[in-house]
C-alpha positions in Angstrom: -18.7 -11.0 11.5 -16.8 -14.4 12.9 -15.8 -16.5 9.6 -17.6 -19.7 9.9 -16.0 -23.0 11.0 -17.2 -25.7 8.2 -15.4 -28.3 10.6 -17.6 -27.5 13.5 -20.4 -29.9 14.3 -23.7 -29.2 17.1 -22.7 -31.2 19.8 -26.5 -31.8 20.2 -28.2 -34.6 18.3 -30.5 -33.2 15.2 -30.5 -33.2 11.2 -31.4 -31.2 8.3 -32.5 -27.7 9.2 -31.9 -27.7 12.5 -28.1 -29.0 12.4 -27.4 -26.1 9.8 -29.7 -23.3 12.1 -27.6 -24.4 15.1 -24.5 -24.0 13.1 -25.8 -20.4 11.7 -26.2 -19.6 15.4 -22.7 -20.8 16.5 -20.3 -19.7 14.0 -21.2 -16.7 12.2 -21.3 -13.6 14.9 -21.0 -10.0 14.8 -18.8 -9.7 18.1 -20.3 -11.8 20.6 -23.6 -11.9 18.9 -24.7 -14.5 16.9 -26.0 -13.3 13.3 -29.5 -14.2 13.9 -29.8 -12.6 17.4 -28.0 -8.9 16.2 -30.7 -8.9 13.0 -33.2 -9.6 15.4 -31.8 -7.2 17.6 -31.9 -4.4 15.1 -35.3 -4.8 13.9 -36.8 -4.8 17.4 -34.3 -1.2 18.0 -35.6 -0.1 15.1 -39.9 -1.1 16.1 -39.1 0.4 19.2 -37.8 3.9 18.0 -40.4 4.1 15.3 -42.8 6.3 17.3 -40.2 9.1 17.9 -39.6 7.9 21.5 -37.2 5.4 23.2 -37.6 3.3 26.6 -34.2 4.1 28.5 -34.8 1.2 30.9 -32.5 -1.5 31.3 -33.8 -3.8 28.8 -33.8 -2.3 25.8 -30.3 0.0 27.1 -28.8 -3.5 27.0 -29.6 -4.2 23.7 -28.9 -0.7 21.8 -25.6 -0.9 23.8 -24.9 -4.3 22.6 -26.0 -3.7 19.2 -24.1 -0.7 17.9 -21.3 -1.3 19.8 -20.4 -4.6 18.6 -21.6 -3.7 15.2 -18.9 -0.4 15.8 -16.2 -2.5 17.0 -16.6 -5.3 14.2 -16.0 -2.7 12.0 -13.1 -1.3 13.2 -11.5 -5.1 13.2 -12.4 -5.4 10.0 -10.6 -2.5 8.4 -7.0 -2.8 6.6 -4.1 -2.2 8.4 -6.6 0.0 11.2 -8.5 -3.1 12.2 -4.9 -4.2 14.0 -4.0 -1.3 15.5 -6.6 -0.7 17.6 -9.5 0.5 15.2 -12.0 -1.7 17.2 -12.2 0.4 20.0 -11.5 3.9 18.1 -14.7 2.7 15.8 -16.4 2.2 18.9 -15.9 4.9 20.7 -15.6 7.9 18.2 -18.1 7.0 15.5 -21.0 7.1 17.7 -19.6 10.6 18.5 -19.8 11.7 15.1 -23.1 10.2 15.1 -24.6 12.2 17.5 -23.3 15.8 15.7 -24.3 14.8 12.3 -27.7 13.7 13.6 -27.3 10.3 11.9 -28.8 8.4 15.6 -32.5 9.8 16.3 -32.7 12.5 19.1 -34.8 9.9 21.9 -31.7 7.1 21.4 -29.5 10.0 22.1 -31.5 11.1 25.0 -32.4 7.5 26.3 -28.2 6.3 25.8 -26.9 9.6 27.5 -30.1 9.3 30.3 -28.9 6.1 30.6 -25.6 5.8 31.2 -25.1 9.0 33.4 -28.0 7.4 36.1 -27.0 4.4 36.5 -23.5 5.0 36.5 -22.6 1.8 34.7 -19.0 2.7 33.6 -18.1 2.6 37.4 -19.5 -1.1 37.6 -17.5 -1.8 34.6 -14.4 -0.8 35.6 -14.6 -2.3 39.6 -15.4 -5.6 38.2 -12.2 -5.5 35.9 -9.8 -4.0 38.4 -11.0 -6.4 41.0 -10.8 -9.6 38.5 -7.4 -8.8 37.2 -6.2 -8.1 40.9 -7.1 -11.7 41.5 -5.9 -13.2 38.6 -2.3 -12.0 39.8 0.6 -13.8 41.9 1.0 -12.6 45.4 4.6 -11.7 45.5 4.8 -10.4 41.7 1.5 -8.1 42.7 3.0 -5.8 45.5 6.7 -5.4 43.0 4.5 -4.7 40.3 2.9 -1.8 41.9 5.9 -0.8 43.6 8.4 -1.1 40.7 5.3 0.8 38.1 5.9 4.2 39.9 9.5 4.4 38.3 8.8 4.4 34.6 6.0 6.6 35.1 7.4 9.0 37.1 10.5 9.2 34.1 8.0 9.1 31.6 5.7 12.1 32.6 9.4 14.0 33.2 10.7 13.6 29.6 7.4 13.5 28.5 6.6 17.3 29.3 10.2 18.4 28.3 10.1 17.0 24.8 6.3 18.0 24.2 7.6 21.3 25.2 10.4 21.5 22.8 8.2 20.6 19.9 6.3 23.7 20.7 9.0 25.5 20.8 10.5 24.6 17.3 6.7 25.1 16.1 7.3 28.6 17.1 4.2 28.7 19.6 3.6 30.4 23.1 5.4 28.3 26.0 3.0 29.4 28.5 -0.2 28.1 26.1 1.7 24.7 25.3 2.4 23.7 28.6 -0.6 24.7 30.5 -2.9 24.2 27.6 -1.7 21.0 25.8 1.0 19.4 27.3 -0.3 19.3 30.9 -3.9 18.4 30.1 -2.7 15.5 27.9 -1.6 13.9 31.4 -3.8 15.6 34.1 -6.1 12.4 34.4 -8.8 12.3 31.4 -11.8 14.7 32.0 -13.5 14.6 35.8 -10.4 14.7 37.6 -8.1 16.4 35.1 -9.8 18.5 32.6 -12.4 20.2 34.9 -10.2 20.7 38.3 -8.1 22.2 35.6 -10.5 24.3 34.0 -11.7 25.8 37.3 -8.0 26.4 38.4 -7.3 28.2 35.3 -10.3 30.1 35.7 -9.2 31.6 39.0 -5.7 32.3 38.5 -5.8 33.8 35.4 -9.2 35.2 35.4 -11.1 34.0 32.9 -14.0 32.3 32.2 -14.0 28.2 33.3 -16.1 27.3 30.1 -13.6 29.0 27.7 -10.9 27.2 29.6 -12.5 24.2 29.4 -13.4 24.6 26.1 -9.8 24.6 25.4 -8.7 22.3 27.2 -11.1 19.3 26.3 -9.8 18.9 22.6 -6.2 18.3 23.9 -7.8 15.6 26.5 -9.7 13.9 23.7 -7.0 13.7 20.9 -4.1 12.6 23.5 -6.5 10.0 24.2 -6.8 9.1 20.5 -3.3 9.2 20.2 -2.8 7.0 22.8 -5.5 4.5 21.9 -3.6 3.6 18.1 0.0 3.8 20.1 -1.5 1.0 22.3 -2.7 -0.7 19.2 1.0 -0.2 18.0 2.2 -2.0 20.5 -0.1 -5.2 20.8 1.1 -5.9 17.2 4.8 -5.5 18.8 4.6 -7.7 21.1 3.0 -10.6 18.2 6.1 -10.1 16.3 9.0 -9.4 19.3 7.3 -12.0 22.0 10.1 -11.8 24.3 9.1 -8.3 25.0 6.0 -8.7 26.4 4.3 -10.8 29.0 1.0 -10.2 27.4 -1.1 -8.8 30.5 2.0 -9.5 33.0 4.7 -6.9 34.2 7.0 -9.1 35.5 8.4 -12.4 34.7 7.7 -15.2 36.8 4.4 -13.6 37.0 1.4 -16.2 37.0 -2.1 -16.9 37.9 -2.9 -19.0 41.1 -4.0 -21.8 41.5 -7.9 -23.0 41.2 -9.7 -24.5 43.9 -10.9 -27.5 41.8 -9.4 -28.3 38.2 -11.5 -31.0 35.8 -10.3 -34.0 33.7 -9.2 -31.3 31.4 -7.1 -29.0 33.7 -9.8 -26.6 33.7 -11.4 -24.2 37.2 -14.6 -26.0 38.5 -16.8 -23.5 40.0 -20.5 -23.0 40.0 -22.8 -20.0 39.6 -22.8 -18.8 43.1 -19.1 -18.2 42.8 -19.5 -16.5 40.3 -22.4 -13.9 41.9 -19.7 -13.9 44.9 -17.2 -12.7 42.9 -19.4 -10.3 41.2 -21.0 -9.0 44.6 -17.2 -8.9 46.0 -16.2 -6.5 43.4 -19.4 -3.9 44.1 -18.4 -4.6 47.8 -14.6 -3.4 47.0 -15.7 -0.1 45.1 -18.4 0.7 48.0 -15.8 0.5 50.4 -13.8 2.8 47.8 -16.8 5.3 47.9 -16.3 5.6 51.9 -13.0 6.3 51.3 -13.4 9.1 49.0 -15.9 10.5 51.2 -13.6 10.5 54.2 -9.8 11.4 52.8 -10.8 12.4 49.0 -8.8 9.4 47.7 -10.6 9.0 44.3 -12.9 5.9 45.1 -11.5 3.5 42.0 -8.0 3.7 43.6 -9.4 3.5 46.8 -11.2 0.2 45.7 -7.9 -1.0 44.1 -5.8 -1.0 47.6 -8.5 -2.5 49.4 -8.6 -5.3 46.3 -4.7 -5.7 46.8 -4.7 -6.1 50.3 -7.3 -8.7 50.8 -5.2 -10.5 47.6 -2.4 -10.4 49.8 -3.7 -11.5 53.2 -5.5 -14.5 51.6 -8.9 -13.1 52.3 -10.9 -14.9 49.9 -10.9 -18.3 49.2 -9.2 -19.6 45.6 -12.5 -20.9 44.4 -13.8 -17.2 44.5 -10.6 -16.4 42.9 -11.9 -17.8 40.2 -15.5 -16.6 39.9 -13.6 -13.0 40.3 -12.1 -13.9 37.3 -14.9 -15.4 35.6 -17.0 -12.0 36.2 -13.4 -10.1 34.6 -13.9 -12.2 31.6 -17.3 -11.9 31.0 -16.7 -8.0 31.4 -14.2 -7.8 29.0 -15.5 -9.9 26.5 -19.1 -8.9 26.8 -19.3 -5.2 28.4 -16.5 -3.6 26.4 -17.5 -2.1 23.0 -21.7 -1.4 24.7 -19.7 0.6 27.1 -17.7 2.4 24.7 -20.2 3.1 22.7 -22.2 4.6 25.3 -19.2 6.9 26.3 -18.8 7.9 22.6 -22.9 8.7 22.8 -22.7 10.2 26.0 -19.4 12.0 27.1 -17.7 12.5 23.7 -18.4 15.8 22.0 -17.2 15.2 18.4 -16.9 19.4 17.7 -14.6 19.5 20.4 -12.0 16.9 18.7 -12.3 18.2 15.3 -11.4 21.8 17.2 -8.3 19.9 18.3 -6.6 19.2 14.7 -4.2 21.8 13.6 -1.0 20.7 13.1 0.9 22.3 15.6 -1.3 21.0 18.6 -1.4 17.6 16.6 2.2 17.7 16.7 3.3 18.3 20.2 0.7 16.0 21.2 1.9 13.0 19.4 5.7 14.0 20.9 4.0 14.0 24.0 2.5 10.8 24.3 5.2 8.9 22.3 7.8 10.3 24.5 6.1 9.4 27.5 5.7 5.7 26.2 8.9 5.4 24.9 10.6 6.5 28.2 8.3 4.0 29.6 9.1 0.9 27.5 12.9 1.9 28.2 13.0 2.7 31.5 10.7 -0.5 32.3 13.0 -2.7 30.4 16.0 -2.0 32.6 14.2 -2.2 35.1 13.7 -6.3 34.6 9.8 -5.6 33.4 8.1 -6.5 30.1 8.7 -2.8 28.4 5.4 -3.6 26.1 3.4 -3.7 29.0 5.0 -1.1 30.9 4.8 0.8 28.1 0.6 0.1 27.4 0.5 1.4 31.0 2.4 4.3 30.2 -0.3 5.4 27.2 -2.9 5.2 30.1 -1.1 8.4 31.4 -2.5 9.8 28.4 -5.9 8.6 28.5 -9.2 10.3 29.1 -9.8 8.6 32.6 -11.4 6.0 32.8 -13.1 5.8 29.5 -9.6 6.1 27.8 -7.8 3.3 30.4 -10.9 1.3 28.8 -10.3 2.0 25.0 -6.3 1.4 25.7 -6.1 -1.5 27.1 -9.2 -2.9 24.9 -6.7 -1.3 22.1 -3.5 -3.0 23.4 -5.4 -6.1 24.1 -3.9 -5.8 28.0 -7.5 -5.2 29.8 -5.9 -7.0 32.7 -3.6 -4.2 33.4 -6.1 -2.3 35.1 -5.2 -1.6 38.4 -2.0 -0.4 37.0 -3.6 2.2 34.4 -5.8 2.7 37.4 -2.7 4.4 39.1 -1.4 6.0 36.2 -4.3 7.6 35.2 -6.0 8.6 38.6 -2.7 8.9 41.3 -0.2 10.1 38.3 -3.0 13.1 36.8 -4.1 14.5 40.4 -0.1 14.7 41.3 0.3 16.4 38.2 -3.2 18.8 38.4 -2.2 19.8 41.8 1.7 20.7 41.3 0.7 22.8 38.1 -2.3 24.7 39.5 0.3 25.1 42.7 2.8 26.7 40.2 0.6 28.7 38.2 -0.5 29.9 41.7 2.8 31.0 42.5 3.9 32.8 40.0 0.6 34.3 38.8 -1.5 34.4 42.0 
């Protein structure tokens, strides 16, 4: 809950009551939320589950999303130590998660969340409004290096990444064959969709066995790489805040900058007005349907697809720099407002809690965390000679790690670095088919 400002007047004329309501209403918040609003909130949840079902409409989806996941991620910031390294989105993901096994959320919220976000698809929507923002929000020229020069520390990071991982389980005394293709590959195939099941179903023919016992084994390592990576982004943020000259905060590359507005105010500030904005907003569904063709046609996963369609109209000038800034506006309002609801509605929906309790013995804990902080490190290193910011390289690097696009979400939300998107885009979606494909073609090989 946001501390209250005892400086901080209603700009609006009133006394008494109404002065100290409107400064209730301003100042003390649970995320976003003003107090007032998330008790209200909750009581009307609570009236509406009371008779053992739950609408899964729109409406009332909005405001259980909003409502446990701000209250999640408030808790998480509010932890010692935790609350700085990330704990926001961990809270917000993986407690509703343990919610859901220990039957602490009734069955119809369950039902209505899960219902809810798998029709409508909303994480999609999410993430094309935030790639396409933060595509517009960067410089021309430093755009195209970034995503030319990114290639190179992840390519070296993945490399040393699976060489150390599998050296740990080595000295752990444990089967090469399981570590690699069981733990160590999984951690970077792409998160769940395009890693974890292509995987599954690979594994399944080659080495004849069932694709749900694959799976099954595969998952855990998926989820706690993720987990792993989520805190090591966290890490980081608070890195930067002590060793600025490291980081860029959101930028790659120095010299790296916003452009322009269209119109600036009195104050220095974007002018722009509400059908901007809705342009913006239309421009990124626009960008993700065109993505959608494009997976349809060359099976080019549709966010990445959206993301080179994004960079090229950046870098022809194809949209005005008025709705540069109503793209932007609609990024914003994403990240501030859409974050922790969508998390928690992965952590409801898509995150089996069982399945990363299965993943914590020491061993697999072990070579996971060499994994992943291999892989970053060689990333912050490698990006650092290379003339980048190695803290933002590195954040990009975790992404390798994450559980698609959910993870690329609780990273960068973790790393406060939401605008690298497109970047974690590539890692996650280009850098875990490259590496699905080349190990199912090996196993192939040699097993086939």
């Amino acid at each position: 809950m946001s501390i209250p400002n005892s400086s901080t007047q209603a700009s609006a004329p009133g006394n008494g009551w109404a002065q100290k309501w409107w400064h209730i209403l301003d100042n003390w918040k649970v995320g976003i939320i003003p107090l007032p609003i998330f008790v209200l909130a909750g009581v009307l949840i609570l009236i509406d589950g009371l008779d053992g079902e739950f609408p899964s409409n729109m409406v009332v989806m909005t405001a259980v999303l909003a409502f446990f996941g701000f209250a999640c991620g408030e808790f998480g910031k509010r932890l010692p130590l935790l609350g700085k390294l990330g704990a926001a989105a961990i809270c917000a993901t993986f407690i509703p998660s343990a919610l859901v096994f220990y039957q602490l959320l009734p069955d119809a919220m369950v039902s209505s969340v899960t219902h809810y976000f798998k029709s409508t698809n909303i994480l999609y929507l999410y993430i094309c409004c935030i790639i396409v923002g933060s595509i517009m929000s960067m410089n021309r020229t430093v755009l195209i290096q970034g995503f030319l020069r990114i290639f190179v520390p992840m390519a070296c990071g993945e490399v040393v990444g699976m060489a150390l991982g599998m050296l740990a389980g080595l000295a752990l005394g444990m089967d090469p064959f399981h570590t690699f293709f069981f733990i160590v590959l999984p951690i970077m195939a792409g998160g769940v969709g395009e890693g974890a099941i292509p995987l599954s179903i690979g594994y399944a023919t080659v080495l004849h066995m069932e694709q749900g016992v694959a799976f099954g084994q595969i998952l855990p390592m998926v989820m706690l790489g993720s987990l792993v990576a989520i805190i090591t982004a966290g890490v980081l943020n608070q890195l930067g805040k002590r060793y600025p000259h490291l980081t860029g905060e959101g930028r790659l590359l120095p010299g790296d900058r916003h452009d322009t507005a269209a119109n600036l105010n009195d104050q220095g500030n974007p002018v722009f007005d509400v059908s901007t904005i809705a342009a913006g907003a239309l421009l990124a569904i626009l960008l993700y349907m065109v993505g959608m063709l494009a997976q349809k046609w060359t099976g080019l996963p549709a966010p990445v697809a959206m993301l080179f369609a994004a960079v090229l109209i950046k870098l022809c000038q194809g949209v005005s720099p008025k709705m540069l800034e109503g793209s932007r506006m609609v990024y914003r309002f994403f990240q501030q407002a859409v974050t922790y609801p969508i998390l928690f509605a992965v952590g409801v929906a898509i995150t089996p809690w069982q399945s990363l309790m299965a993943a914590f013995t020491l061993s697999n804990l072990l070579v996971i965390v060499v994994t992943v902080l291999s892989l970053v490190a060689t990333g912050f290193v490698v990006g650092r000679k290379m003339g980048m910011y190695p803290i933002d390289v590195a954040i990009v690097s975790c992404c390798q790690s994450g559980q698609g696009g959910t993870g690329d979400v609780a990273i960068l939300s973790s790393g406060n670095r939401m605008v690298l998107m497109p970047f974690a885009q590539i890692a996650t979606r280009i850098g875990g088919a490259i590496n699905v494909s080349v190990a199912l073609a090996l196993l192939n090989y040699f097993l086939g």
